[in-house]
PyMOL CGO cylinders between C-alpha atoms (Angstrom):
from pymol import cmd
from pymol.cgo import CYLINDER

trace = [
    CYLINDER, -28.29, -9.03, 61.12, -30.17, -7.20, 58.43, 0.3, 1, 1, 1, 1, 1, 1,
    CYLINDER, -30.17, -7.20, 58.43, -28.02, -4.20, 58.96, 0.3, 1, 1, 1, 1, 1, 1,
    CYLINDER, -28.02, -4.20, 58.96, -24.68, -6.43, 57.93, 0.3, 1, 1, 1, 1, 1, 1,
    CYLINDER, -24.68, -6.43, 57.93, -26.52, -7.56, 54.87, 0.3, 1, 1, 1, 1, 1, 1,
    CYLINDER, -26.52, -7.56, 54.87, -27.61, -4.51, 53.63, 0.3, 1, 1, 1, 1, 1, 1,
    CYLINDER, -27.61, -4.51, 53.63, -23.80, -3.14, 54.27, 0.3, 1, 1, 1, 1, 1, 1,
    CYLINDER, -23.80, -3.14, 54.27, -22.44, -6.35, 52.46, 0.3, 1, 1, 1, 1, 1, 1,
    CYLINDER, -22.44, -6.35, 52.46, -24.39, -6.05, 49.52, 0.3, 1, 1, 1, 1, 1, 1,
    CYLINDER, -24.39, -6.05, 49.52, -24.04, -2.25, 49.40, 0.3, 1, 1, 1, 1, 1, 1,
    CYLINDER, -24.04, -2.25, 49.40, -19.96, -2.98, 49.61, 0.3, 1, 1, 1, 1, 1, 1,
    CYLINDER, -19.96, -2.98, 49.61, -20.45, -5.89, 46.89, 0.3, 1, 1, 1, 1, 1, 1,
    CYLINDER, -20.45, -5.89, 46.89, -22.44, -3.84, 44.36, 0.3, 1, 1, 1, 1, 1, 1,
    CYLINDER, -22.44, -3.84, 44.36, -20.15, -0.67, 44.89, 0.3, 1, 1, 1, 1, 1, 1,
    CYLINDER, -20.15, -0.67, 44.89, -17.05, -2.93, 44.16, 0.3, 1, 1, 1, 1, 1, 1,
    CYLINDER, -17.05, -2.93, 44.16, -18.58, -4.75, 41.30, 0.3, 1, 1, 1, 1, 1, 1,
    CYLINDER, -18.58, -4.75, 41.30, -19.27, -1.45, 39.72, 0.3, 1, 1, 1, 1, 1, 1,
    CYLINDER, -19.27, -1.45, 39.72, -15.85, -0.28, 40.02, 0.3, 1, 1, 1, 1, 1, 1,
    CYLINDER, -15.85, -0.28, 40.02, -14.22, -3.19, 38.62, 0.3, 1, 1, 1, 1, 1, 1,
    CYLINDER, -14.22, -3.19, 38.62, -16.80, -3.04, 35.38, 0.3, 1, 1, 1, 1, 1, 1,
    CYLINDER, -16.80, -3.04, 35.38, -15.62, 0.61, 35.33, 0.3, 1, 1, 1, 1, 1, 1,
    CYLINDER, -15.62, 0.61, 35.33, -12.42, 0.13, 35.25, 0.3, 1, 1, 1, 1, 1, 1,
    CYLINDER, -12.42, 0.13, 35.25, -12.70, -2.80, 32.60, 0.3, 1, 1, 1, 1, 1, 1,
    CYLINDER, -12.70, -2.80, 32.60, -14.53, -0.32, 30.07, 0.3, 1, 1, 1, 1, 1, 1,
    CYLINDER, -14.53, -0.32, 30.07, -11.81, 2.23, 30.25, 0.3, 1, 1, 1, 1, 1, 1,
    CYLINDER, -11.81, 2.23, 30.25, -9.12, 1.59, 27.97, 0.3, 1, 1, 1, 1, 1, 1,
    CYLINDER, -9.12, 1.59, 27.97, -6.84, 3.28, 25.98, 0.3, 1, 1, 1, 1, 1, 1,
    CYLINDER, -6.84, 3.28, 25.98, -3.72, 5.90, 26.48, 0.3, 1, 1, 1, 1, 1, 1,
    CYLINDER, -3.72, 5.90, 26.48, -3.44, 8.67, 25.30, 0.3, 1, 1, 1, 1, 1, 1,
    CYLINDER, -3.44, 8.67, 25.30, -5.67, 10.65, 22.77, 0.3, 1, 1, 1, 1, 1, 1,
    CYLINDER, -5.67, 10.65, 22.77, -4.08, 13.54, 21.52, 0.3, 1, 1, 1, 1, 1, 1,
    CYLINDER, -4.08, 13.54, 21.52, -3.23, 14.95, 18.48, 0.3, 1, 1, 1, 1, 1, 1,
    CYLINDER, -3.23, 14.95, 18.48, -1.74, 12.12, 16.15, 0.3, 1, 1, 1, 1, 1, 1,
    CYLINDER, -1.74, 12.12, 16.15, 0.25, 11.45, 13.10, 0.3, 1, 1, 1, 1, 1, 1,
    CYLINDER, 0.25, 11.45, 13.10, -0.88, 13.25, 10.32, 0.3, 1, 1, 1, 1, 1, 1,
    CYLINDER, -0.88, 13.25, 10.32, -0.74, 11.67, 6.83, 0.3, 1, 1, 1, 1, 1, 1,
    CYLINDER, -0.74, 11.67, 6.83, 2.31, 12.30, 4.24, 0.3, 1, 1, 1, 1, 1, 1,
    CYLINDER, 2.31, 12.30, 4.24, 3.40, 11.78, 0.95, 0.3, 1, 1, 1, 1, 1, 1,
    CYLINDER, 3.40, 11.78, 0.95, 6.15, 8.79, -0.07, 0.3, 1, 1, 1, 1, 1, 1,
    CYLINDER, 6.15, 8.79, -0.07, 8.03, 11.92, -1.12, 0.3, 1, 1, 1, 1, 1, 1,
    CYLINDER, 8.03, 11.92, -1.12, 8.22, 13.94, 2.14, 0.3, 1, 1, 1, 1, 1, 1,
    CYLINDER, 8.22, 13.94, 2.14, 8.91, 10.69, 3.69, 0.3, 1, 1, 1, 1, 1, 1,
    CYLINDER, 8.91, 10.69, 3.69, 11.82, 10.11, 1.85, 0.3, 1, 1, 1, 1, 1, 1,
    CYLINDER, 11.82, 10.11, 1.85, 13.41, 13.19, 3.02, 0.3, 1, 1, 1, 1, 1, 1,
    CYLINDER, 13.41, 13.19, 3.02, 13.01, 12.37, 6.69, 0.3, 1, 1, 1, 1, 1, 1,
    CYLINDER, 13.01, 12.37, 6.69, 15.82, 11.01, 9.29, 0.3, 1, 1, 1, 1, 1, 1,
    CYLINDER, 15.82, 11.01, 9.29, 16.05, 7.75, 10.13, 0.3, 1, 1, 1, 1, 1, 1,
    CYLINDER, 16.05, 7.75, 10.13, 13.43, 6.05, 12.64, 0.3, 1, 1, 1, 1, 1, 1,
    CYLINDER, 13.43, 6.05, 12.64, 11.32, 9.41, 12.32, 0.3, 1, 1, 1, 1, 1, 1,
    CYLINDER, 11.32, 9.41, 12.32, 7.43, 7.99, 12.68, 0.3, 1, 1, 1, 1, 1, 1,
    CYLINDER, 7.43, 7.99, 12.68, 5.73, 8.70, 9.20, 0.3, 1, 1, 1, 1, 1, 1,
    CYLINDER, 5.73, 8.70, 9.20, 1.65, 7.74, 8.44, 0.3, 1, 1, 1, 1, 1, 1,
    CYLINDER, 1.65, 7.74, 8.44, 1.14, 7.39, 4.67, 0.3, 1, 1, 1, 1, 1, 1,
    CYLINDER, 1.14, 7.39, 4.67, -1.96, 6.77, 2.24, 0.3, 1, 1, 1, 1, 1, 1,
    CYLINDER, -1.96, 6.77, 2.24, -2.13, 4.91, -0.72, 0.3, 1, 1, 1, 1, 1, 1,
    CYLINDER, -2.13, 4.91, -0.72, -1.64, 1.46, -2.25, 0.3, 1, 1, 1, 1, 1, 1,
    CYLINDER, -1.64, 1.46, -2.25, 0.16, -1.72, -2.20, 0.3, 1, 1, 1, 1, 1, 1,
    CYLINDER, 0.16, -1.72, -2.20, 1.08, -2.89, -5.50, 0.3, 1, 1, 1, 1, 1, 1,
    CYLINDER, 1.08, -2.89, -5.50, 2.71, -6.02, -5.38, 0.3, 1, 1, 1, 1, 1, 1,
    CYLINDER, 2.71, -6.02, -5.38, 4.89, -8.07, -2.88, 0.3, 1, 1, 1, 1, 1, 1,
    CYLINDER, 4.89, -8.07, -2.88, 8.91, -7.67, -3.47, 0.3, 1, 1, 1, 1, 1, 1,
    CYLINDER, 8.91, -7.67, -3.47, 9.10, -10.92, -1.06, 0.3, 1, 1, 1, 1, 1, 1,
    CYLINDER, 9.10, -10.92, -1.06, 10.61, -11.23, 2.12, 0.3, 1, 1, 1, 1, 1, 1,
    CYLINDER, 10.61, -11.23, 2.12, 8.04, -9.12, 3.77, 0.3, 1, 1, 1, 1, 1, 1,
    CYLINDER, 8.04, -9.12, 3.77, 8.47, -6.56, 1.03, 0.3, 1, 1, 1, 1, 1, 1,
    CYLINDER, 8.47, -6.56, 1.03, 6.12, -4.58, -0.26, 0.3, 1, 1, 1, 1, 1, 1,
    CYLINDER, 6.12, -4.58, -0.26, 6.05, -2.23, -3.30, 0.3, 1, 1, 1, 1, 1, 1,
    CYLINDER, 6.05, -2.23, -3.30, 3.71, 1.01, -2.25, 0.3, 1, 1, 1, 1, 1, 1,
    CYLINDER, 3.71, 1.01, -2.25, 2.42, 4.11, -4.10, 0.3, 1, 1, 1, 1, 1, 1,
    CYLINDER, 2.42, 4.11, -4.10, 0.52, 6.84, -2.77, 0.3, 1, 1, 1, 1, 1, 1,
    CYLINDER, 0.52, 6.84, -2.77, 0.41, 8.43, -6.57, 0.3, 1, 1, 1, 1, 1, 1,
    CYLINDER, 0.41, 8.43, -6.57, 3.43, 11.10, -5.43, 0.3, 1, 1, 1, 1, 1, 1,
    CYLINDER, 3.43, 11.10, -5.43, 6.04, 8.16, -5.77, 0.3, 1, 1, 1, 1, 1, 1,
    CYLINDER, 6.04, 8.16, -5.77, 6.66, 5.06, -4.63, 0.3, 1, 1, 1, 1, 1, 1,
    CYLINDER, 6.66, 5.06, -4.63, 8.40, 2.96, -1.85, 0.3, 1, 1, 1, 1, 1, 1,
    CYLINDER, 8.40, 2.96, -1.85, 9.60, -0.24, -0.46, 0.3, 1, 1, 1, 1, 1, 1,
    CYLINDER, 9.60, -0.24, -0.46, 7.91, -1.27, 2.69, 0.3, 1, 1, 1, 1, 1, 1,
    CYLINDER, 7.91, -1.27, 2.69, 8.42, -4.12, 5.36, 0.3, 1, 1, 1, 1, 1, 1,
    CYLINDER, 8.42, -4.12, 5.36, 4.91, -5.16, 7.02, 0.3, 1, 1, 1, 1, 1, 1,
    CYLINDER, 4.91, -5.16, 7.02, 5.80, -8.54, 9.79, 0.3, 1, 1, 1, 1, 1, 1,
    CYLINDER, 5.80, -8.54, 9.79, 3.27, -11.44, 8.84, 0.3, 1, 1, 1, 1, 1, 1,
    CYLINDER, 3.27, -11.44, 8.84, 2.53, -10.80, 12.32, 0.3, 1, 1, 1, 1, 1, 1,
    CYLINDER, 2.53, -10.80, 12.32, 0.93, -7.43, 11.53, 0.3, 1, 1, 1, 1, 1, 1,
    CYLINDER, 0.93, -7.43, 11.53, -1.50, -9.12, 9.02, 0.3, 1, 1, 1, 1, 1, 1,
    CYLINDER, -1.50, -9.12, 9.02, -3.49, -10.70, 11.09, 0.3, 1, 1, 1, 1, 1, 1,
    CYLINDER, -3.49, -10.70, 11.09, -6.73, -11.28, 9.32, 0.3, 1, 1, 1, 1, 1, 1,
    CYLINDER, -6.73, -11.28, 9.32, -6.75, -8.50, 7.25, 0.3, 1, 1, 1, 1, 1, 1,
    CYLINDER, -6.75, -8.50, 7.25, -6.82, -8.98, 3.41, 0.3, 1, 1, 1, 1, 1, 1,
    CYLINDER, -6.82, -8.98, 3.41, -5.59, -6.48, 1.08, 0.3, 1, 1, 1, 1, 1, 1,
    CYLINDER, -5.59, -6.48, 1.08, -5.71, -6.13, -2.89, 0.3, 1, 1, 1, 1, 1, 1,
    CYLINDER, -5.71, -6.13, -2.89, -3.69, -3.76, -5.17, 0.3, 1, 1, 1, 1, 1, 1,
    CYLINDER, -3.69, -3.76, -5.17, -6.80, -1.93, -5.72, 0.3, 1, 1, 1, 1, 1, 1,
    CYLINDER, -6.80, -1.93, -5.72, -7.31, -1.30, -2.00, 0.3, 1, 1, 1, 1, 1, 1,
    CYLINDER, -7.31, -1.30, -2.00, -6.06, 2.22, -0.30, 0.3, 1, 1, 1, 1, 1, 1,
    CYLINDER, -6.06, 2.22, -0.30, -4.57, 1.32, 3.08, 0.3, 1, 1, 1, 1, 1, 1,
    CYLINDER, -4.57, 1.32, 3.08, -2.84, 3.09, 5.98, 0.3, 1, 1, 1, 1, 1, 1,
    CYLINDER, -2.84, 3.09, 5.98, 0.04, 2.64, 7.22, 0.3, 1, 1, 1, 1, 1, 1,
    CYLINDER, 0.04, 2.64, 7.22, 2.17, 3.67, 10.19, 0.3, 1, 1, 1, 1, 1, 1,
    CYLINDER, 2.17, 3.67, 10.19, 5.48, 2.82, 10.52, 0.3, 1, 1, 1, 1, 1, 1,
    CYLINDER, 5.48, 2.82, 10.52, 8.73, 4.32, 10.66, 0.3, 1, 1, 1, 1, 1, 1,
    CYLINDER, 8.73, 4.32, 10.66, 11.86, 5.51, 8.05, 0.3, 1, 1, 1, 1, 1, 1,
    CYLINDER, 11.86, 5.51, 8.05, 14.32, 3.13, 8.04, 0.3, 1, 1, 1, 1, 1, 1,
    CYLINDER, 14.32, 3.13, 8.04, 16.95, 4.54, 5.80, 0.3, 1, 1, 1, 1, 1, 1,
    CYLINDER, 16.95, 4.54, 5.80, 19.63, 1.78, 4.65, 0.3, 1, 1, 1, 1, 1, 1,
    CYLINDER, 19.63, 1.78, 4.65, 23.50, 2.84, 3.54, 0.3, 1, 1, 1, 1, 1, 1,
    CYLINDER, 23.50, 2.84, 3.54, 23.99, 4.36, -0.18, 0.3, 1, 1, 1, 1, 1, 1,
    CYLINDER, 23.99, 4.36, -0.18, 20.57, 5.99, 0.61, 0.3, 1, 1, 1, 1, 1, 1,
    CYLINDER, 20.57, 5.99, 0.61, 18.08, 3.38, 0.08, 0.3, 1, 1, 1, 1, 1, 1,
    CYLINDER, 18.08, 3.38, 0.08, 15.08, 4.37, 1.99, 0.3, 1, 1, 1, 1, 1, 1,
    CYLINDER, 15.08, 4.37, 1.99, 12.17, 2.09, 3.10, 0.3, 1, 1, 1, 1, 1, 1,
    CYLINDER, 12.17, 2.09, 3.10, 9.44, 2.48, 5.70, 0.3, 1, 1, 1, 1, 1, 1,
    CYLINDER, 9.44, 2.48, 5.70, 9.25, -0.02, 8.34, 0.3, 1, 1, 1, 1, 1, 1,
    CYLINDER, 9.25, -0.02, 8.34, 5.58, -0.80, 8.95, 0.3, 1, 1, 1, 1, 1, 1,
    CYLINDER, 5.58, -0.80, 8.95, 4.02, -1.14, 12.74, 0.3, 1, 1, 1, 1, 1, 1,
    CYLINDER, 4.02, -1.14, 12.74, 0.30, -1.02, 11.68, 0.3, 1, 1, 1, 1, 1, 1,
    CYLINDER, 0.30, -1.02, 11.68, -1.39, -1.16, 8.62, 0.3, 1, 1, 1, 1, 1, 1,
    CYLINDER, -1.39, -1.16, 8.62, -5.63, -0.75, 7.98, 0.3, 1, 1, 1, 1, 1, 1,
    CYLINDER, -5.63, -0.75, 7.98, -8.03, -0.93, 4.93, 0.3, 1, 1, 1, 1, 1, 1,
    CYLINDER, -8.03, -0.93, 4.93, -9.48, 2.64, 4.27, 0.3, 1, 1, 1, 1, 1, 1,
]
cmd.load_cgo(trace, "trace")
């Protein structure tokens, strides 16, 4: 009888340590990323190509709309509400976004925002 106990708890911890294992790995993958642009060079991609850019947000155009500067030029961008969350950002904070060119007819170019964060 003390054999089977010693097995069942030896079975128990083994499979509680697994599952805690598991839980602590997360992610995907880790490779090289985005690196960070100018509003100019991003202005000269293709449609939907993935940009990263540095600067500020100067004011909101409405609509989702933002008016952004990285000091090279600036641009319109669209951030969801959604992506907000609880972050809080002034003009006179430098941010990061990610997002991607979204280039309207008659050449209008804005930058569709996925995620944005407060350098």
């Amino acid at each position: 009888m003390t054999r089977k106990l010693v097995v069942f708890a030896a079975v128990l911890l083994l499979g509680t340590l697994v599952t805690l294992n598991a839980q602590q790995q997360k992610g995907g993958f880790t490779g090289p990323g985005l690196k960070a642009i100018s509003v100019k060079e991003a202005k000269t991609l293709k449609d939907d190509t993935p940009v990263l850019l540095q600067g500020k947000i100067l004011r909101s155009l409405g609509n989702e709309k933002y008016l952004f500067s990285d000091n090279s030029e600036t641009i319109t961008i669209e951030i969801d509400d959604k992506l907000w969350g609880d972050l809080s950002v002034s003009e006179n904070d430098k941010v990061e976004i990610s997002g991607e060119v979204d280039k309207e007819r008659f050449s209008k170019v804005e930058i569709e925002v996925n995620g944005i964060r407060k350098l």
